[in-house]
DRENVOKOL-232203 format. One line per field, with one value per residue (C-alpha): x, y, z; residue number from 1; residue in three letters. Coordinates in Angstrom, 3 decimals, decimal comma. Layout:
N
c1 <- (X	...)
c2 <- (Y	...)
c3 <- (Z	...)
num <- (NUM	...)
residuo <- (ALA	...)
//
This chain:
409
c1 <- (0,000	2,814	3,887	0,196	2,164	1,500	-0,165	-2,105	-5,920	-8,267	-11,844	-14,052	-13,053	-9,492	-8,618	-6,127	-8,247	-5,284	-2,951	-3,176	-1,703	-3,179	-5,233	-8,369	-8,751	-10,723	-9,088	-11,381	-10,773	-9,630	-10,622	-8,657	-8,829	-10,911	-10,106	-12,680	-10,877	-8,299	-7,548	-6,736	-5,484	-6,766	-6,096	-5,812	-4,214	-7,612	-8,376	-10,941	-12,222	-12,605	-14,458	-12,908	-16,540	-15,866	-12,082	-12,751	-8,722	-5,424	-2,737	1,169	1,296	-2,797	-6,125	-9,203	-12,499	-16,279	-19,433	-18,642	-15,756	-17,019	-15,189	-15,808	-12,690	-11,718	-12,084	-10,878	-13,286	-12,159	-12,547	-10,486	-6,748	-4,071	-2,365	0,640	0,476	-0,262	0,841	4,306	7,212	5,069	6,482	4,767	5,802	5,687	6,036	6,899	9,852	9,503	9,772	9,112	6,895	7,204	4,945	0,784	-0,535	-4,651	-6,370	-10,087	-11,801	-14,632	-15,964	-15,893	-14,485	-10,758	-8,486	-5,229	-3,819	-0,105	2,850	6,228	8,311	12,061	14,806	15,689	19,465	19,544	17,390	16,194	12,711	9,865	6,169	4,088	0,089	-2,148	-2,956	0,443	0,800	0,320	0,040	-1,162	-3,929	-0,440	0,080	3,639	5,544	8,076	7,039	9,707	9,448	11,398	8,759	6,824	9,600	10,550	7,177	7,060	10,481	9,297	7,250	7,840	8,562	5,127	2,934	5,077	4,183	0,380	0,894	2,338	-0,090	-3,103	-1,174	-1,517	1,321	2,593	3,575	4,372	6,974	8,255	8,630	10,251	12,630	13,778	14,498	17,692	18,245	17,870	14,414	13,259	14,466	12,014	9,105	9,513	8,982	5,682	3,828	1,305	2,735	1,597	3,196	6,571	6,868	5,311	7,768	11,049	9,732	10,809	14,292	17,242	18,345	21,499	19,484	16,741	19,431	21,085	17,700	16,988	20,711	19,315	16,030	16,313	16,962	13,135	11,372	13,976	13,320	9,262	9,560	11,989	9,521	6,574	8,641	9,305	11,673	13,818	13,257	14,622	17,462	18,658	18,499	19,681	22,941	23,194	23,443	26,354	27,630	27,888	24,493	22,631	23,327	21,061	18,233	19,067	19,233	15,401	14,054	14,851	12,279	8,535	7,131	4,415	7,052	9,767	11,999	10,157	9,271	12,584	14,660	18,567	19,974	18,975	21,171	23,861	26,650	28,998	28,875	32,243	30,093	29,071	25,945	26,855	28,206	24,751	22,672	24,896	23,923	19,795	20,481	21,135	18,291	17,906	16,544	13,032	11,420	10,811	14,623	15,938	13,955	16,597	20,303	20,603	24,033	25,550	29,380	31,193	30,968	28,507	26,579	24,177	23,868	25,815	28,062	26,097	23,319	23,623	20,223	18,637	18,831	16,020	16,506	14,969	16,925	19,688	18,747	18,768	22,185	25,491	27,380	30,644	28,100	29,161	25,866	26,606	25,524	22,130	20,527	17,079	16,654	13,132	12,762	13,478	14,052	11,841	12,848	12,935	9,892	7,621	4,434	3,152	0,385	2,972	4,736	1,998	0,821	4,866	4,615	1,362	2,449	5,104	4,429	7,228	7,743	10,425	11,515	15,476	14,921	17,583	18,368	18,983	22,893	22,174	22,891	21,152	19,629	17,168	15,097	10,782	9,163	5,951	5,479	6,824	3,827	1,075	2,504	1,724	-1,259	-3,431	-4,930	-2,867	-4,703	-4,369	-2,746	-4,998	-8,381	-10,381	-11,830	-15,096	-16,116	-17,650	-19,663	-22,877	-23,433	-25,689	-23,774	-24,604	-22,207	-20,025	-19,263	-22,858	-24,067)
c2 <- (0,000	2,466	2,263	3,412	7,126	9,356	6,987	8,463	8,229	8,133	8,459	6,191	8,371	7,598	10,974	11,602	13,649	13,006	11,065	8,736	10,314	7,531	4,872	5,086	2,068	0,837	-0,955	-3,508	-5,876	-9,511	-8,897	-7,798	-3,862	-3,150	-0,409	2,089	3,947	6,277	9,864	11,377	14,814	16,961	20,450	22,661	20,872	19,395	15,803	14,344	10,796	7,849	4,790	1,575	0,372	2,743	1,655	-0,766	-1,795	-1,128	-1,834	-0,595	3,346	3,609	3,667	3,351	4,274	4,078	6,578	10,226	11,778	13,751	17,026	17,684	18,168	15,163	14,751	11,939	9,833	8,936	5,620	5,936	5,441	6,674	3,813	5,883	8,879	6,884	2,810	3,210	3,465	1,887	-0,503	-3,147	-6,715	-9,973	-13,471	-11,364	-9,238	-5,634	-4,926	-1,536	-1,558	-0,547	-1,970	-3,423	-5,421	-5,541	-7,858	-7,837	-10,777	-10,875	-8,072	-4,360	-5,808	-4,995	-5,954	-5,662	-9,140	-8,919	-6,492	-6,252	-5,572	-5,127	-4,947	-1,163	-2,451	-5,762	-4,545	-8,239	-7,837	-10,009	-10,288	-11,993	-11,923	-9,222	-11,545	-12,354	-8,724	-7,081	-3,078	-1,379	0,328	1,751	5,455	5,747	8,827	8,684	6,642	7,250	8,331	5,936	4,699	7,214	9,387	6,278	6,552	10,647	10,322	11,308	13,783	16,949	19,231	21,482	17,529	16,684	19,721	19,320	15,718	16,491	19,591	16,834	14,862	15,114	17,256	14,385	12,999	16,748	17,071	13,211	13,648	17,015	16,176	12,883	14,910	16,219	19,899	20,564	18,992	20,256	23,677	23,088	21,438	24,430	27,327	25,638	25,329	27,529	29,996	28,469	24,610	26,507	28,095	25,100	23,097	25,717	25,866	21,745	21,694	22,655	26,086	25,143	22,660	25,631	28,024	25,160	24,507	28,731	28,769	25,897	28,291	30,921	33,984	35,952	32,698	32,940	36,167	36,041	33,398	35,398	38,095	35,857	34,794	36,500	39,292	38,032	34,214	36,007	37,812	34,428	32,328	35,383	35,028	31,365	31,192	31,753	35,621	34,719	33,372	35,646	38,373	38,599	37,668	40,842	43,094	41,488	41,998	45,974	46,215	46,124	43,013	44,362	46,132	44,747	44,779	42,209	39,889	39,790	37,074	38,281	35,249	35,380	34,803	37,590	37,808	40,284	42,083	40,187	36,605	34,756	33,065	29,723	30,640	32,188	29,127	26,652	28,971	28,860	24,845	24,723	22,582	23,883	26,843	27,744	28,757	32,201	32,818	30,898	32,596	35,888	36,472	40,061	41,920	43,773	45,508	43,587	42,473	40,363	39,279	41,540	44,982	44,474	46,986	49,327	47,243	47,111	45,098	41,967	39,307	36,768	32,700	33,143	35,605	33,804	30,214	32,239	34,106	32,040	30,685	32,976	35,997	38,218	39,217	43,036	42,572	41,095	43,038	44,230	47,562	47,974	46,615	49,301	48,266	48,758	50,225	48,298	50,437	49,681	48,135	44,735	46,420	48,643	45,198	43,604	46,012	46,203	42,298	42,411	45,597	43,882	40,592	39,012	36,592	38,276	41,984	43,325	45,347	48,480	50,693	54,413	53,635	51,949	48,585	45,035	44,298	41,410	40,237	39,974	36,752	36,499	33,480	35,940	37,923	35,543	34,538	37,961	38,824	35,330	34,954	33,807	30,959	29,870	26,683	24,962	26,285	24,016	24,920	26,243	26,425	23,000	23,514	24,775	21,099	19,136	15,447	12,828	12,180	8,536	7,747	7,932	5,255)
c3 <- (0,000	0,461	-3,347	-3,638	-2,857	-5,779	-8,169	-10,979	-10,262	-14,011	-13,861	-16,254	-19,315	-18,901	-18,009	-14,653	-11,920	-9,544	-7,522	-4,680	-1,177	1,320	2,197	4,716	7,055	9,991	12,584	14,142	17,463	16,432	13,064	10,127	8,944	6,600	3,404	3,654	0,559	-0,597	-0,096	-3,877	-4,092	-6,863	-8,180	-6,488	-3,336	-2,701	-1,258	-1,538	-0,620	-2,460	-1,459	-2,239	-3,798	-6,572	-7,508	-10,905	-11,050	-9,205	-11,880	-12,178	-12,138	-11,994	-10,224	-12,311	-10,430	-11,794	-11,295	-9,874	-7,340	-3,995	-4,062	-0,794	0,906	3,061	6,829	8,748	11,177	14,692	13,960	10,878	10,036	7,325	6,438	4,989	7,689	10,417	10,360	8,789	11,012	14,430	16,532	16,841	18,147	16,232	18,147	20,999	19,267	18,645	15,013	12,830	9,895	6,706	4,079	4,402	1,639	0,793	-0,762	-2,303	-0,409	-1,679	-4,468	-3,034	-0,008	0,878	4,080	5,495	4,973	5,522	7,204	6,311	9,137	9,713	12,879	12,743	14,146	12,237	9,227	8,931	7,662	7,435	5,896	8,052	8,288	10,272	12,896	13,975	14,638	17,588	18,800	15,941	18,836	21,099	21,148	20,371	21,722	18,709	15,593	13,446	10,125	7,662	5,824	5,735	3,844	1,482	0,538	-0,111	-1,658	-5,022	-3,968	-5,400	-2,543	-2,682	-2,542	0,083	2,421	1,312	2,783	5,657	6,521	6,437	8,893	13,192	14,826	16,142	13,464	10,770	13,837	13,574	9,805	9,776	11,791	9,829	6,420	6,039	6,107	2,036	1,986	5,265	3,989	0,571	2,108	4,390	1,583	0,545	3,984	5,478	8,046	10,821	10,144	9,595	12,639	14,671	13,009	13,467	16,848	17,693	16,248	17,777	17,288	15,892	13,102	12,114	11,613	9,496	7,884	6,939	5,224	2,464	2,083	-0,577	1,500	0,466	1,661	4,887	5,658	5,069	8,195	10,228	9,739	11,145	14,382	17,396	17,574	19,935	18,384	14,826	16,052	17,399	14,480	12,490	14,703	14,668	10,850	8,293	8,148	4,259	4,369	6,754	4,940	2,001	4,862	6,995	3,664	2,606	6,327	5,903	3,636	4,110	3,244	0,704	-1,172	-4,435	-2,098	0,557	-2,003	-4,158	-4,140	-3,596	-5,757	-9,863	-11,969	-12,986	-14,865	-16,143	-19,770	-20,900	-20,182	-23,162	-24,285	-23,482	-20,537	-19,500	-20,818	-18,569	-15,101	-16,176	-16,771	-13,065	-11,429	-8,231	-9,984	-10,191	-14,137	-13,483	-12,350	-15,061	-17,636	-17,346	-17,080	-15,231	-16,455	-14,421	-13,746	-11,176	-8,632	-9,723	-6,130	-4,722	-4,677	-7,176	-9,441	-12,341	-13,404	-17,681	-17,969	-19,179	-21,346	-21,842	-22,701	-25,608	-27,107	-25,817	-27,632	-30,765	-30,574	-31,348	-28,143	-28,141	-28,435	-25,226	-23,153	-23,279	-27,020	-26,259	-23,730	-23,838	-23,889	-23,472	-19,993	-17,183	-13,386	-10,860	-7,462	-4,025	-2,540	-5,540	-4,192	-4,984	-7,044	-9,050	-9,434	-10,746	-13,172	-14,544	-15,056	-16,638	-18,649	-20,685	-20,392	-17,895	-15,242	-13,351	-13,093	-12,123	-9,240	-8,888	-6,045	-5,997	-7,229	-9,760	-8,503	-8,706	-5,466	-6,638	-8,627	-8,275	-9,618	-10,642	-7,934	-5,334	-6,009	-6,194	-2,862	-1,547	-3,001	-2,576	1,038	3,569	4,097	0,177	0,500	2,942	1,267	-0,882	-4,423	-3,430	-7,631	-6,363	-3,207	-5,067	-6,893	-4,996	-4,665	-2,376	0,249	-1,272	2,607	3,849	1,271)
num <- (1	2	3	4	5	6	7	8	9	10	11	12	13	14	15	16	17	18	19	20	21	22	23	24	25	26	27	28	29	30	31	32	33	34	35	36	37	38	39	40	41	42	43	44	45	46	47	48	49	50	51	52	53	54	55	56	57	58	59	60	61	62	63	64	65	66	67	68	69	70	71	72	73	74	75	76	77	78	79	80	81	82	83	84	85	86	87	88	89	90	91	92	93	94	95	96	97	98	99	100	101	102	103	104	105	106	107	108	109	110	111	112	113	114	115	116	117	118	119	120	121	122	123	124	125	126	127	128	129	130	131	132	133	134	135	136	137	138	139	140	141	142	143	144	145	146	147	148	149	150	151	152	153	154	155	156	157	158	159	160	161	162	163	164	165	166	167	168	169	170	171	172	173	174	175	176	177	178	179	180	181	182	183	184	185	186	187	188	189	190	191	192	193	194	195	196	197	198	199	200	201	202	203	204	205	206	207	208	209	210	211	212	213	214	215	216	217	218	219	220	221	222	223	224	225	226	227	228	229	230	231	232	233	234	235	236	237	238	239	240	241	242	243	244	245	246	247	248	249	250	251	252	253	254	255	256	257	258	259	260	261	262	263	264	265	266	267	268	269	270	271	272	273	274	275	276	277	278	279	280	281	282	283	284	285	286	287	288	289	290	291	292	293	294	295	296	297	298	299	300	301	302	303	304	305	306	307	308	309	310	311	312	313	314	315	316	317	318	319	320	321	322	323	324	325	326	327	328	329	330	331	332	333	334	335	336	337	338	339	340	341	342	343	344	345	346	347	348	349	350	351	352	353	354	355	356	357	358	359	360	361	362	363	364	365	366	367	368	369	370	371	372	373	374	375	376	377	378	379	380	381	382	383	384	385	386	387	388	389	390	391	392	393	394	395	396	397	398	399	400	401	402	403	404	405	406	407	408	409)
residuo <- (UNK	UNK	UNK	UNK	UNK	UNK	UNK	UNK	UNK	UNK	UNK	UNK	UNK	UNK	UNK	UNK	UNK	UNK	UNK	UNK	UNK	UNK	UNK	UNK	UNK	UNK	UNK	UNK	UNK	UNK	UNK	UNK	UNK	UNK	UNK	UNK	UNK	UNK	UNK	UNK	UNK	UNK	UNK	UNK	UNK	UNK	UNK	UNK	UNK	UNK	UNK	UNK	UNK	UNK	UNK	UNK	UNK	UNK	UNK	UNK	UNK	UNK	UNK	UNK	UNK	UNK	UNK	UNK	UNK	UNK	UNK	UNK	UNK	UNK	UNK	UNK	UNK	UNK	UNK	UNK	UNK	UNK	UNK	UNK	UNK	UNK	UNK	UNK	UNK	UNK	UNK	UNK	UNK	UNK	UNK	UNK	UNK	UNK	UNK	UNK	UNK	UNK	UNK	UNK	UNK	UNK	UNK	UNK	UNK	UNK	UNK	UNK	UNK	UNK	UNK	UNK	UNK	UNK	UNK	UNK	UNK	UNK	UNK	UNK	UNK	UNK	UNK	UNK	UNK	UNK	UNK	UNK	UNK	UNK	UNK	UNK	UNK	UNK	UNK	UNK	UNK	UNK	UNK	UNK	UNK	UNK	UNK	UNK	UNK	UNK	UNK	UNK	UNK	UNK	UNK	UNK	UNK	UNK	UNK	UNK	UNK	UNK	UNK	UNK	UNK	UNK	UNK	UNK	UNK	UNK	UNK	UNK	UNK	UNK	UNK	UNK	UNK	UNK	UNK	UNK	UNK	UNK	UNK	UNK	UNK	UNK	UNK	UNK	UNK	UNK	UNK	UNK	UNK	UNK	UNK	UNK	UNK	UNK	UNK	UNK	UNK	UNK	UNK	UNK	UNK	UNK	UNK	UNK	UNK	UNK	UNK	UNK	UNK	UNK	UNK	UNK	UNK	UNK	UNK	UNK	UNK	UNK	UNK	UNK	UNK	UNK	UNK	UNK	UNK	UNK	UNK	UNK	UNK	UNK	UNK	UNK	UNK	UNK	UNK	UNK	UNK	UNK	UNK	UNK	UNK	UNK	UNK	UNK	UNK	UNK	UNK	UNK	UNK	UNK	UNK	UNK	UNK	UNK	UNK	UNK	UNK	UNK	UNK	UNK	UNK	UNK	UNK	UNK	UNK	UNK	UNK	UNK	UNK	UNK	UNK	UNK	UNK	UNK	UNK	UNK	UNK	UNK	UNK	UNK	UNK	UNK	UNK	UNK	UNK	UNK	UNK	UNK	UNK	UNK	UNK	UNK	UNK	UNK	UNK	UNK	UNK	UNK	UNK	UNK	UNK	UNK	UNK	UNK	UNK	UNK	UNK	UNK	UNK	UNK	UNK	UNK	UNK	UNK	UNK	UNK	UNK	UNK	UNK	UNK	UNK	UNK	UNK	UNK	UNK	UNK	UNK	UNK	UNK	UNK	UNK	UNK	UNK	UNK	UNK	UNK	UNK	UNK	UNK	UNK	UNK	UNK	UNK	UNK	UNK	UNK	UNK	UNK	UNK	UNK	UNK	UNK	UNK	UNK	UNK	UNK	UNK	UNK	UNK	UNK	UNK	UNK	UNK	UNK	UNK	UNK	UNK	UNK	UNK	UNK	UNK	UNK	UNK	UNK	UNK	UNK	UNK	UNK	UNK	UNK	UNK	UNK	UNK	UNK	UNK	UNK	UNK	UNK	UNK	UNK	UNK	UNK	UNK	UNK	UNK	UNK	UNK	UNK	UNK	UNK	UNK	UNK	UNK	UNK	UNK)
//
């Protein structure tokens, strides 16, 4: 059930409505658990249930399902379990040996009807594992202080980062905490930039200070400072002291400015290079993974030095232009001179317009010397300018339908 993670979901038309982020289950007394159905996440960030009397076929990379998908957002029952949030990573014991688990098979026992048959276990020290069936299991029903998170993340690994943090906002404290704390700094750091307010500063809050000032040095410095700005003073000025000079630097320049402003949105990192560059030297920086589509989409030139503020900013030069120009082309030859900067105190509405205005996804952003001090994306502002709340709201576009309630039948 935990390679279940992310599979693609098709309705009876054969087209994908989503992907598969957990399994529902009820735990009964003596008696196997049943599968009450599967929790698929749609766009935008929305899950939704699915009961297991609608699923047609579970095949390799798919989940076929019959008749019509709820859209009401999904709430889990008391008497319910995530098999994937929840049953990974327990300890349980097995012919009297404590033992981890990290896999549950289901199997259709009769038609519509599904139940945990099997657990795979292993030794966390030995790593001998084992797949043994439900009823030679025992303490599934414990409350575990710390569960562990192994399985859990082998099963999020491919995850893009943004899915991940929408799976681990559905999830109890408990267990958001158990997970966080099991990734390593980098994916912490970009799970981190995509959860609501609130989950990153419950979550900064349980690590070390020494590991959250580790874990805002792998954030890009805008997405650092908008949490710095949501903590505590004092809490801020102590992480801000804990990190990297090199790295805390950029953070403390972005927390001068107000947050609605170019300058409290900007990211202090696009890509720049000097005049003297050439093209292919420019196309191998955008190839660089790590960065996003609206910062690769525009080499900023500027004089040296070339980190920001930087020296005399020359002005831009767009991938496109830059696919089309022969590789020993110098950048100082390609520039576009049609796009001005805009200044640090610009407002997110003046940004906005500017974007709309001639059609970009990022905009250089120049201070009263002249120099490169960032860079505004277009996700920066949709960040700013949707509710706070955005990421954990459902699409209301389908409450008006009248639809029967799927788990009530």
């Amino acid at each position: 059930m935990a390679r279940l993670s992310g599979t693609a979901v098709f309705d009876p038309a054969g087209d994908q409505i989503g992907r598969v982020r957990d399994v529902v289950v009820g735990l009964r007394i003596g008696r196997r658990p049943t599968v009450h159905g599967m929790v698929v996440e749609v766009q935008p960030r929305r899950r939704v249930f699915l009961p297991i009397t609608r699923i047609r076929r579970i095949e390799a990379g798919s989940v076929v399902f019959t008749g019509r998908l709820n859209m009401r957002r999904f709430e889990q029952r008391a008497t319910e379990t995530l098999v994937i949030g929840e049953m990974l990573d327990l300890t349980v014991r097995c012919e009297g040996q404590p033992m981890t688990v990290y896999d549950v098979a289901m199997e259709d026992v009769k038609p519509s009807t599904w139940e945990i048959t099997k657990v795979a276990l292993h030794r966390r020290r030995r790593r001998e594992t084992r797949i043994v069936s439900w009823e030679e299991v025992s303490g599934f029903d414990t409350l575990q202080k710390d569960q562990g998170a192994a399985g859990l993340i082998a099963a999020f690994e491919s995850l893009r980062a943004a899915d991940m943090a929408s799976a681990l906002h559905e999830l109890p404290s408990k267990r958001r905490v158990e997970i966080a704390r099991a990734l390593n700094d980098v994916r912490l750091a970009d799970v981190l930039e995509e959860l609501p307010p609130d989950d990153q500063i419950g979550i900064l809050g349980t690590l070390e200070p020494e590991r959250a000032a580790d874990v805002l040095e792998e954030m890009g410095p805008d997405d650092a400072a908008d949490l710095l700005h949501d903590l505590p003073e004092e809490q801020a000025s102590r992480l801000l002291a804990l990190m990297e000079p090199g790295e805390a630097a950029p953070v403390r320049r972005l927390l001068t400015y107000p947050e609605s402003s170019a300058g409290g949105v900007m990211t202090s990192e696009p890509v720049i290079l000097p005049p003297t560059s050439t093209v292919a030297e420019a196309l191998a920086h955008i190839r660089q993974q790590d960065l996003t589509p609206a910062v690769a989409a525009q080499v900023y030139v500027t004089r040296p030095p070339t980190e920001t503020p930087t020296g005399t900013y020359l002005g831009v030069s767009h991938f496109q232009r830059l696919l089309r120009e022969p590789p020993s082309t110098m950048l100082g030859g390609v520039l576009d001179p049609s796009i001005d900067p805009i200044r640090p105190d610009f407002t997110l509405r003046e940004v906005t317009y500017y974007l709309a205005n001639y059609n970009l996804v990022a905009a250089p952003v120049v201070d009263e010397l002249g120099r490169l001090v960032g860079a505004v994306t277009v996700d920066d502002v949709l960040d700013h300018m949707l509710p706070e709340d955005w990421r954990e709201r459902a699409d209301d576009r389908e409450e008006w339908r009248e639809r029967a309630d799927d788990r009530d039948e």
